[in-house]
C-alpha positions, 0 to 999 in steps of 0.5 A: 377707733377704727383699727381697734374695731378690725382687732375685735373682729378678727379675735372673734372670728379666731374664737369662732374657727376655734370653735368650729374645728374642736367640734368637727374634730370630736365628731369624726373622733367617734366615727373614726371609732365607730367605724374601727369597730365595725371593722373588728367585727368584719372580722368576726363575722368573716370566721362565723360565715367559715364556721357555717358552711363547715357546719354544713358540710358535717350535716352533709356528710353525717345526715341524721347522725350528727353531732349537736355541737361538733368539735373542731376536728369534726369540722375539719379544723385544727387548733388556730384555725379560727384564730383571728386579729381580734377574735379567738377560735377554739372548740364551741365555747372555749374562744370568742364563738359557740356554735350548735346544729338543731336540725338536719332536716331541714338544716338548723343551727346557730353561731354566736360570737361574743364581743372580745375585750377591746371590741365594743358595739353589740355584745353578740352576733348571732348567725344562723341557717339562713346567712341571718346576722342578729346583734345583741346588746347585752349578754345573757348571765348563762356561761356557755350559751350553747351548752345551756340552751336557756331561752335567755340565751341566742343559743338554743340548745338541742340535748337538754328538756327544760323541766315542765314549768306547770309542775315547777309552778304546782309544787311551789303553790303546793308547799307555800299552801303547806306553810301557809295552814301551820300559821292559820291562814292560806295562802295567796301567792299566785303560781305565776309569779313563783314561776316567773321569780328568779329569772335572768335578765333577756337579751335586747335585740338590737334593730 
């Protein structure tokens, strides 16, 4: 009876370590993970610091006269230059970067890094004048954030004016009183809701 006690006991504690094992196991899988992730993006990080003071330099040397988004050979660049393990370099939204200058007075610009295949945790990484690293959830539908400058975007474009969204909302409330006097009756729709219509999904910043 005895002897058949001490044969439960130790099957029990067999279960028990088992137990204990696949979960340490499973834990340190994800870190090990999280943590090789966080490295890909080490590197990315690393080109966009390199993108940024290029960026700089052009301001320096061009002052007033410089480019909005500048190609690499205004950078001092050559094709493969930005290459990396993980991330791909190119011309401002060709490879896995974008970059646009807002200002040489004080010096304004922003860097964004999209996520590669294979590189999950944040899907963008801003970086802007003052070393300032921002993470994103998600990516805004607009294909190339620097070129569009939408305000979905962690991009903010310099070239292009957004059209008055006051006369957007007043030609929208124009025609949709036009309709609604053919049918006899007038119409309701409020102007802030045609102007907000449509829109494209914002990013979530991360904390």
């Amino acid at each position: 009876m005895k002897t058949s006690f001490a044969k439960a006991a130790t099957l029990i504690e067999l279960v028990a370590v088992l137990l204990i094992i696949g979960i340490l196991a499973a834990v340190s899988a994800s870190l090990m993970q999280s943590r090789i992730h966080e490295a890909k993006w080490a590197e990315g990080k690393a080109i966009m610091g390199t993108i940024a003071v290029a960026l700089r330099a052009h301001v320096a040397q061009k002052g007033s006269d410089f480019s909005p988004v500048p190609t690499l050979a205004q950078l001092g660049f050559k094709q493969g230059d930005l290459d990396g393990t993980y991330f791909t370099g190119g011309e401002s939204g060709v490879g896995s970067f974008s970059w646009v200058i807002n200002g040489d007075d004080p010096i304004q610009f922003l860097i964004t890094a999209t996520a590669p295949e294979g590189v999950s945790g944040p899907s963008q990484i801003t970086l802007d004048q003052a070393g300032t690293f921002t993470e994103y959830a998600t990516v805004a539908k607009d294909s190339n954030p620097s070129a569009n400058g939408n305000a979905d975007n962690p991009v903010a474009g310099s070239a292009k004016k957004d059209k008055d969204p006051d006369d957007e909302g007043s030609e929208d409330v124009t025609k949709g009183s036009a309709k609604g006097g053919k049918s006899g009756g007038g119409n309701n729709t409020d102007p802030n809701r045609l102007k907000l219509s449509g829109g494209n999904g914002a990013q979530q910043k991360l904390k």
